[in-house]
C-alpha positions as CSV (number, residue, x, y, z in Angstrom):
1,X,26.7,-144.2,-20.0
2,X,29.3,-141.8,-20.1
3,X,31.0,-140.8,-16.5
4,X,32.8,-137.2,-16.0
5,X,35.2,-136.1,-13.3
6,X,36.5,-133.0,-11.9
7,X,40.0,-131.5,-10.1
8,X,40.8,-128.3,-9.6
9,X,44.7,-127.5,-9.3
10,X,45.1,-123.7,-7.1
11,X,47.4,-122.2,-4.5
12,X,44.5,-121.4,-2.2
13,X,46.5,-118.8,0.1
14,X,46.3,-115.3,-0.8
15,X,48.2,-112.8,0.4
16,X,46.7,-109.9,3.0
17,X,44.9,-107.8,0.5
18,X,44.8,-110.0,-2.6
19,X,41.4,-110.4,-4.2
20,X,42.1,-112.9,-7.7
21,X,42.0,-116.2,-7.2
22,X,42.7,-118.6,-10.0
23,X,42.5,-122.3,-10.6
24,X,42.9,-124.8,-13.3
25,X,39.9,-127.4,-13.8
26,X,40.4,-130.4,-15.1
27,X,37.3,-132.3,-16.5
28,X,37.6,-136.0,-18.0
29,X,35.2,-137.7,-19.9
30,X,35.0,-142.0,-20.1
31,X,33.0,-144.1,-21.4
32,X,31.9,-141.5,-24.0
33,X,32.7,-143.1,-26.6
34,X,29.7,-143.3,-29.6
35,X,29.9,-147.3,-28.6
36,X,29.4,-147.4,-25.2
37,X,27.4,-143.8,-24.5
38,X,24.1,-145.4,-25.8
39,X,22.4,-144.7,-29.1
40,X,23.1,-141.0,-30.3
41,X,21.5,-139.7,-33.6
42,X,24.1,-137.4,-35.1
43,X,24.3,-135.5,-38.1
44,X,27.2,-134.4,-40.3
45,X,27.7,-131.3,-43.1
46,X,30.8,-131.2,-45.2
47,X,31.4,-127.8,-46.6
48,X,33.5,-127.7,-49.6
49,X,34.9,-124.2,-51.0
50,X,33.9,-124.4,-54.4
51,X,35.3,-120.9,-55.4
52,X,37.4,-120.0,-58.5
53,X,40.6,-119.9,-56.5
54,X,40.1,-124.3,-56.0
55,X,40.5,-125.4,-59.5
56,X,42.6,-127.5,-60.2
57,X,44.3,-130.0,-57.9
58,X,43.2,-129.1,-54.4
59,X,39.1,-129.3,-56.0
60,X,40.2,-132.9,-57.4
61,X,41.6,-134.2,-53.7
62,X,38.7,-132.3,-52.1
63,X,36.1,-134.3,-54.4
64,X,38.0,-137.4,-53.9
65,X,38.2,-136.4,-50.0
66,X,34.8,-135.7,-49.5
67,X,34.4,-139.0,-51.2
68,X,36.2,-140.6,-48.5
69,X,34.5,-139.3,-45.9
70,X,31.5,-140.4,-46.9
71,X,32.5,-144.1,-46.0
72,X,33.7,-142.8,-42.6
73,X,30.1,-141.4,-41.6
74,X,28.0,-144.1,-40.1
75,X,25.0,-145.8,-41.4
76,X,21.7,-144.0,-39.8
77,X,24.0,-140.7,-39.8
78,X,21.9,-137.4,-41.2
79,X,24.1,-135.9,-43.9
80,X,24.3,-133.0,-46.6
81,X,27.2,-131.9,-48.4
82,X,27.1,-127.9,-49.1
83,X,29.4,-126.6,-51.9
84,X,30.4,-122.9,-51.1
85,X,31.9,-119.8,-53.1
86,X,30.3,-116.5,-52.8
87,X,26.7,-118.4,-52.4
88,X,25.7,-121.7,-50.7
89,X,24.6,-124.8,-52.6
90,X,23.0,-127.8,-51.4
91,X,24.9,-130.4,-53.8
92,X,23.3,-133.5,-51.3
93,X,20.4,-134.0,-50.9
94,X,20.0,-132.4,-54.5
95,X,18.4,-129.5,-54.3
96,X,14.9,-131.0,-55.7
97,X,14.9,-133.3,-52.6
98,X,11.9,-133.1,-50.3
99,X,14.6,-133.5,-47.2
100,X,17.2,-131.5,-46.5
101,X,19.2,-133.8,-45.2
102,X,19.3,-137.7,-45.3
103,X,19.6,-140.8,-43.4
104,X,23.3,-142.2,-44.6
105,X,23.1,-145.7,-46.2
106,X,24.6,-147.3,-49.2
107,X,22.2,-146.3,-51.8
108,X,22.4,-142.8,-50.5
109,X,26.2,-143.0,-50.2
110,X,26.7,-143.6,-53.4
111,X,24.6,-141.2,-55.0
112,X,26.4,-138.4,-52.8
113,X,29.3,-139.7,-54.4
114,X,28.1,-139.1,-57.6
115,X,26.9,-135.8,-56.7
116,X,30.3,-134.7,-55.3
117,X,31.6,-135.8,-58.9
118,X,29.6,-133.4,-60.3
119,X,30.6,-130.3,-58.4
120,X,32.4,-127.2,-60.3
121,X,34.6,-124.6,-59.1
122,X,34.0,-121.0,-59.9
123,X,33.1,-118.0,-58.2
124,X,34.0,-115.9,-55.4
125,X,34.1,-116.6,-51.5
126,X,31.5,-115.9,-48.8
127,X,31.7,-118.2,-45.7
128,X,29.4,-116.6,-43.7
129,X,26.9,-117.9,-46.3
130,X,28.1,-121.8,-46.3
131,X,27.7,-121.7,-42.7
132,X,24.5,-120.2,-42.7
133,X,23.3,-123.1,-44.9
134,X,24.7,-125.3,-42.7
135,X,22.9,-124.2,-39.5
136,X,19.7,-123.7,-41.4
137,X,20.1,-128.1,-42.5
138,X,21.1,-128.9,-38.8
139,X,17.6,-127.5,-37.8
140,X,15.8,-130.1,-39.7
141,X,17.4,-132.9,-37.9
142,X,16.0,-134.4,-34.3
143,X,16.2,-132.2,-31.5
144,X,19.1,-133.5,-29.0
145,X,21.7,-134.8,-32.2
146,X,25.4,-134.4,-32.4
147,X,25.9,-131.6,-35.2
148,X,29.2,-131.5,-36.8
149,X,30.6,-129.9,-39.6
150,X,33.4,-129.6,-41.8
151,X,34.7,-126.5,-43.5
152,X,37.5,-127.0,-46.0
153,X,39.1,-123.7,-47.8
154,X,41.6,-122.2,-49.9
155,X,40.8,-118.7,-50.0
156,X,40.7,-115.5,-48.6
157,X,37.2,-114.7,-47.5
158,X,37.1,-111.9,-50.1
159,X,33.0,-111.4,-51.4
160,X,31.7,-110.1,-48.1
161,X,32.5,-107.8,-45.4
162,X,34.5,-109.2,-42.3
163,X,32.0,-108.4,-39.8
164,X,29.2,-110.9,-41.9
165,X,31.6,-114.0,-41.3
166,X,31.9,-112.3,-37.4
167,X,28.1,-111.7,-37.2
168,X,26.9,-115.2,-39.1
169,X,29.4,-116.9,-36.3
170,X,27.6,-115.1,-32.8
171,X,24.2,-116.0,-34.4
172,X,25.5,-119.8,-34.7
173,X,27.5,-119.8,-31.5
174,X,26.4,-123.4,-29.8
175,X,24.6,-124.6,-32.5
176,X,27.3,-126.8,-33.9
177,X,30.3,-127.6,-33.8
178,X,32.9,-126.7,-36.8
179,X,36.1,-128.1,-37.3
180,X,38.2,-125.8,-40.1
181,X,40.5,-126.6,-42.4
182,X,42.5,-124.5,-44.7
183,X,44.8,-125.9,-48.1
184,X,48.0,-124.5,-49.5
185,X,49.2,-121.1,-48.8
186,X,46.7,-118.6,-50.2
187,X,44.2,-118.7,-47.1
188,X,44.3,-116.6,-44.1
189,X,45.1,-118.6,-41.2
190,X,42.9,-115.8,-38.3
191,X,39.8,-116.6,-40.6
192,X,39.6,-120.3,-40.3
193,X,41.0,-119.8,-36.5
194,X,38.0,-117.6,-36.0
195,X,35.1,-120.3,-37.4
196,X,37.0,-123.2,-35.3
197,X,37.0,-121.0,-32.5
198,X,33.4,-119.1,-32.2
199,X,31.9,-123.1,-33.7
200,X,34.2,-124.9,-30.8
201,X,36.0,-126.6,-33.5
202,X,39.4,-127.6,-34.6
203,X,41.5,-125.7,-37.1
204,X,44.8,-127.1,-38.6
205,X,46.9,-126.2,-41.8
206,X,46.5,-129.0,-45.0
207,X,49.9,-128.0,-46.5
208,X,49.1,-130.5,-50.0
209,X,46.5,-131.3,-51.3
210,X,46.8,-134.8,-51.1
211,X,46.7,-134.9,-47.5
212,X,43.0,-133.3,-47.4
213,X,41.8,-137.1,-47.7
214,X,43.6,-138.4,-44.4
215,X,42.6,-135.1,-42.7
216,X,38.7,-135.6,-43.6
217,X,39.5,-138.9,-42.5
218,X,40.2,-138.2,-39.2
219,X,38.0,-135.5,-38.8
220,X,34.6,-138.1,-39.4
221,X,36.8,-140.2,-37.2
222,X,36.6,-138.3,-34.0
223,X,33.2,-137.3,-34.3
224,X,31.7,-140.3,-35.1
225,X,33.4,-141.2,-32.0
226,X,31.7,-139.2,-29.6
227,X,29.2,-140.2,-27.7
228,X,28.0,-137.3,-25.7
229,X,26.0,-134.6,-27.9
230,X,26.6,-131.4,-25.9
231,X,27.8,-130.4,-22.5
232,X,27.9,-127.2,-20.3
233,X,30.3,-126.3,-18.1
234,X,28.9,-124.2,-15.1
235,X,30.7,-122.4,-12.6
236,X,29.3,-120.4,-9.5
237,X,30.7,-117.5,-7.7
238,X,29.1,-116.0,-4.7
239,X,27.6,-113.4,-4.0
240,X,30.0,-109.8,-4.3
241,X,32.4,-111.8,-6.5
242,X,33.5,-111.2,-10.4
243,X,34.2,-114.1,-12.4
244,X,37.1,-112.7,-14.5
245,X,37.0,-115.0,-16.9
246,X,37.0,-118.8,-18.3
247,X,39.1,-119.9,-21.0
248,X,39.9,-123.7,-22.2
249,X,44.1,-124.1,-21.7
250,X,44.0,-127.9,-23.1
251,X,44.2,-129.5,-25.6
252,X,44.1,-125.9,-27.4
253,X,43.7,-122.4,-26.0
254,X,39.9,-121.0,-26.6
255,X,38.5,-118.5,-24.3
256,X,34.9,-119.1,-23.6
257,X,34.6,-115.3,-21.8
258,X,32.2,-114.6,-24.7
259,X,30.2,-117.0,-25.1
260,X,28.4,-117.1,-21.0
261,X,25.1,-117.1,-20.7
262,X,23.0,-116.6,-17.1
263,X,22.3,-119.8,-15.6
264,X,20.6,-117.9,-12.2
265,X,22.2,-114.6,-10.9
266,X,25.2,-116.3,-9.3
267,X,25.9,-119.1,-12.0
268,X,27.3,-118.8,-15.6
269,X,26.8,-121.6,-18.0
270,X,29.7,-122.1,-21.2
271,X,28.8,-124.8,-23.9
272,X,31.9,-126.9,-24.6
273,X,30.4,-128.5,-27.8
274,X,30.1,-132.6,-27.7
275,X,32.6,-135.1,-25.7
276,X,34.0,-138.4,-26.7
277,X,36.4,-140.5,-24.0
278,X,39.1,-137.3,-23.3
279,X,40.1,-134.2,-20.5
280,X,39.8,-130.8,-21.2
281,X,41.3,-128.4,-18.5
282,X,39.9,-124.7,-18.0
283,X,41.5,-121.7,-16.2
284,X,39.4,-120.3,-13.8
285,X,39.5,-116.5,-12.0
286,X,37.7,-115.3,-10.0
287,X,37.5,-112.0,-8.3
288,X,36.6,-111.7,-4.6
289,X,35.8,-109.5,-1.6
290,X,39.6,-109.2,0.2
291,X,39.3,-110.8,3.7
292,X,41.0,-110.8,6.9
293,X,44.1,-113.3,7.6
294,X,42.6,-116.8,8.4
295,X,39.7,-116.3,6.8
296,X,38.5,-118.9,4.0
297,X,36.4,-118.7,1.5
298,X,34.7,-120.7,-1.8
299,X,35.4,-118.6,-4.4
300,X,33.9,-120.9,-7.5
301,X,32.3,-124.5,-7.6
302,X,32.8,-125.8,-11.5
303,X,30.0,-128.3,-12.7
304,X,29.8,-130.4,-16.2
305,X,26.8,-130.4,-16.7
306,X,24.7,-132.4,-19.2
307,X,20.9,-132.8,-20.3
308,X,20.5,-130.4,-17.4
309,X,22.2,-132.7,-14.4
310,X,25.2,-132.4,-13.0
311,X,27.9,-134.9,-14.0
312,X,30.4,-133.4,-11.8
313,X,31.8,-131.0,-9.3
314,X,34.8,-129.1,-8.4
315,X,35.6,-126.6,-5.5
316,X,37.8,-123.8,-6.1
317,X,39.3,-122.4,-2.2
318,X,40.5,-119.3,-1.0
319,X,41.9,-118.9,2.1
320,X,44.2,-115.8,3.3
321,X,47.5,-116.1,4.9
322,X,50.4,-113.7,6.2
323,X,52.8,-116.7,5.6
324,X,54.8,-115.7,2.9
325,X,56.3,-119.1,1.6
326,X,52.5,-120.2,1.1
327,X,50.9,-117.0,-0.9
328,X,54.0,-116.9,-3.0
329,X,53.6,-120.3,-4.6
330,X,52.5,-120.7,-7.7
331,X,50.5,-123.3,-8.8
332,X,52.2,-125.5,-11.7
333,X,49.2,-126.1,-13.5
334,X,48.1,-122.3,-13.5
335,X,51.6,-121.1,-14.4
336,X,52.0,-123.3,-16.9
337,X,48.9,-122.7,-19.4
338,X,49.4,-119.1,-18.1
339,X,53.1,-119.6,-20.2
340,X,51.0,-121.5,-22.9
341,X,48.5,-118.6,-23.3
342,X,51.5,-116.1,-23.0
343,X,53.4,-118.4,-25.8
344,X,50.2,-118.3,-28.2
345,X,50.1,-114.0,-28.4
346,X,53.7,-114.0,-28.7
347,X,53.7,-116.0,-31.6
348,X,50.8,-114.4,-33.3
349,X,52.3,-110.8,-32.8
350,X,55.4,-111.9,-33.7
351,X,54.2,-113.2,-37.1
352,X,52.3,-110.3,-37.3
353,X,54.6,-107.8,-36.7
354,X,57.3,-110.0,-39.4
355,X,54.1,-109.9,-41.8
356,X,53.8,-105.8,-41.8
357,X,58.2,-105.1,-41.9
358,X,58.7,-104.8,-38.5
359,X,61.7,-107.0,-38.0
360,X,62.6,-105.4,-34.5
361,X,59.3,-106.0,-32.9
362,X,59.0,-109.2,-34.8
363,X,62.4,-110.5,-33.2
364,X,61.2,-109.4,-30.1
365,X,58.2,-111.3,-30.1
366,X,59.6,-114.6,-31.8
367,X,62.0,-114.3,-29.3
368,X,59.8,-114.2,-26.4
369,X,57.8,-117.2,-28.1
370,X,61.3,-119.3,-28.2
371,X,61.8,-118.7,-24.3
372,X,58.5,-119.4,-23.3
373,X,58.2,-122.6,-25.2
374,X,61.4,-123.8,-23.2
375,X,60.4,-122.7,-20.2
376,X,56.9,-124.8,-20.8
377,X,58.3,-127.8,-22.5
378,X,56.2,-127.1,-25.6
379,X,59.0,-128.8,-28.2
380,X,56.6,-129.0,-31.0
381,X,56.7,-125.0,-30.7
382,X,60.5,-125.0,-30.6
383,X,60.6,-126.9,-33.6
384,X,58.4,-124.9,-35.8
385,X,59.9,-121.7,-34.3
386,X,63.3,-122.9,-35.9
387,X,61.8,-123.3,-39.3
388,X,61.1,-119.0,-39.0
389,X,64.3,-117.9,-36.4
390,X,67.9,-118.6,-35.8
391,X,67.9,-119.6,-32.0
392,X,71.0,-118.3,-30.5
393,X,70.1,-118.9,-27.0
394,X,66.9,-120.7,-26.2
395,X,66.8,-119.9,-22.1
396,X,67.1,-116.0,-22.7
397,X,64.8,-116.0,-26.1
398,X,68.0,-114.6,-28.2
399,X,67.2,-115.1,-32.2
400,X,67.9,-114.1,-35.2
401,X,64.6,-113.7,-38.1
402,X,65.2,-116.4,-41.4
403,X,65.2,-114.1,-44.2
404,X,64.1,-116.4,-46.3
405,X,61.4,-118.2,-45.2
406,X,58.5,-120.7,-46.5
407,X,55.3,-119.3,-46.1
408,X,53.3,-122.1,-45.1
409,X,56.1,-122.9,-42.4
410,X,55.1,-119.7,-41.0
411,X,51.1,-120.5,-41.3
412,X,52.2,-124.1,-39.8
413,X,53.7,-122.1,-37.2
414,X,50.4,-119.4,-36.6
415,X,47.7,-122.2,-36.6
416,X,49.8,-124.6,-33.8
417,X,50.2,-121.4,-31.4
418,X,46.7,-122.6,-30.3
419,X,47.5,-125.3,-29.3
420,X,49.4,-126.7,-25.9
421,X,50.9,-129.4,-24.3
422,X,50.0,-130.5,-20.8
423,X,52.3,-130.3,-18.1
424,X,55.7,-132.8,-17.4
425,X,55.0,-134.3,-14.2
């Protein structure tokens, strides 16, 4: 059975007059894994772009991915595998099947295979309808299953308007999870960010082909792995109070503001998707009622919550002080994802702004990005960052753009912004 905990990292004291109160939560999951959370059914859709733009060799190593996958997904598993280009297409179960999806086992393993084999690019690109398809096979499975999916393109999402892909992704919000991939160069990196992130997925950059196998790979891996189907994270404020907002920090930034749903009148409820053995941490604000010095107050109590109980419970404290040396503090935890989040934008409007010609905003930005990523110990960041900017000074964010750059060293650099490291202790 799978156990959670809970800390909460704050500077409690306010100041005379301050109202915000923030806090980082911390919630860990063990003994979550598939093996030792008890028996979970689970089911699994690999989407496969199927458009024109994918012949050739990244349609091959998808085939011969998907392929691969197949022999990661465990026996007893419910599977389908959807090809997609400006329509969906159930390629497995064949469309003739009375099921719409299937119980994984060799015979029905190998068949996919052969199905897969079978698969032609051509066409245009409409995601919104591959992911439809997809939440439309996940309802035929047993109520209570893990529900992942895979969505692999190459392409701009060019045969239907944005707001259908924006649309299709609300209406599927908390049904499953999604984890995104794109290949090569030609995709658009805020796309795939936005299905990883409304689907509480993952989204990386595949910059070959021949590395879609080991990414599907790994993919199948984690989820097979976890052992928890769903879980809610809950947080209460009292009465008078405004809960700002709640946004994941680690392991990559996500805000769950959108997606809250009324629990009761003084309790939100935010669906974090399914858990294997790991932490997640969560910035927290809250706004309050100001109160007079020495007065305390619980501003927020965060619960993980799952199959409707309460796995655990942490207290977020305010408490008002006219000591200077203790409102002043800031937490480490809360400044440093605040950095992280501040790190994220930077990059993504400085990429931006390098994307539409405007150099001086661009080195602004980029700039910015390289000083926050020192001050936060985020190396991986630095690193990329030097791939698109001469760093002259790395402490006061003074570079110099590449002019010639590679492109996908700039996606590489767009789809990591997302993601953080935790803090140096």
């Amino acid at each position: 059975m799978a156990d959670f905990t809970a800390e909460v990292f704050q500077n409690q004291f306010l100041a005379e007059g301050a109202t915000d109160v923030h806090a980082i939560a911390r919630i860990t999951a063990t003994n979550a894994g598939a093996a030792t959370a008890g028996s979970l059914e689970a089911a699994e859709v690999i989407m496969i772009d199927t458009s024109g733009s994918m012949a050739g060799a990244s349609f091959a190593a998808a085939q011969e991915a998907a392929k691969v996958a197949l022999d990661v997904i465990n026996d007893g598993t419910w599977f389908a595998i959807v090809g997609g280009s400006h329509v969906a297409n159930r390629v497995f179960p064949y469309p003739n099947a009375p099921s719409a999806m299937v119980r994984m086992e060799p015979a029905a393993r190998a068949e996919a295979k052969r199905a897969i084999s079978m698969m032609r690019a051509g066409g245009g690109t409409a995601m919104s309808t591959w992911l439809q398809l997809a939440g439309q096979l996940f309802t035929t499975v047993p109520r209570g299953a893990r529900r992942h999916a895979i969505l692999l393109t190459d392409g701009k999402n060019e045969s239907e308007p944005k707001s259908q892909l924006t649309s299709t992704l609300t209406h599927l919000q908390g049904q499953f999870r999604c984890d995104a991939r794109g290949v090569g160069s030609r995709y658009v990196v805020a796309e795939v960010r936005e299905i990883a992130s409304a689907l509480m997925g993952s989204d990386e950059l595949i910059r070959d082909p021949s590395q879609i196998a080991a990414s599907f790979q790994a993919m199948l891996g984690e989820s097979m792995a976890r052992g928890v189907a769903d879980a809610e994270l809950r947080v209460w404020t009292p009465q008078g109070s405004e809960l700002l907002y709640v946004k994941q920090v680690s392991p990559k930034l996500d805000d769950l503001t959108p997606r809250k749903h009324v629990v009761n009148p003084l309790t939100a409820g935010f669906p974090t998707g399914a858990w294997g053995d790991e932490s997640r941490e969560y910035h927290v604000a809250v706004r309050v009622g100001s109160k007079p010095v020495g007065a305390e107050q619980l501003a927020a109590r965060v619960q993980i919550v799952t199959n409707g109980e309460v796995q655990a419970s942490g207290l977020v404290k305010a408490m008002w002080s006219s000591d200077s040396s203790l409102t002043a503090r800031i937490n480490p935890e809360v400044a440093h994802y605040t950095g992280q989040a501040e790190l994220a934008d930077a990059i993504q409007q400085g990429l931006a702004a390098k994307a539409a010609g405007d150099e001086a905003t661009a080195t602004v930005k980029l700039g910015r990005a390289v000083q926050l990523a020192k001050e936060t110990g985020n190396d991986e960041a630095t690193s990329r960052l030097r791939r698109v900017v001469e760093i002259e000074n790395e402490e006061r964010g003074t570079v110099r753009l590449k002019r010639h750059t590679d492109k996908l060293d700039e996606m590489a650099l767009d789809t990591a912004s997302t993601k953080t490291t935790r803090i140096r202790k």
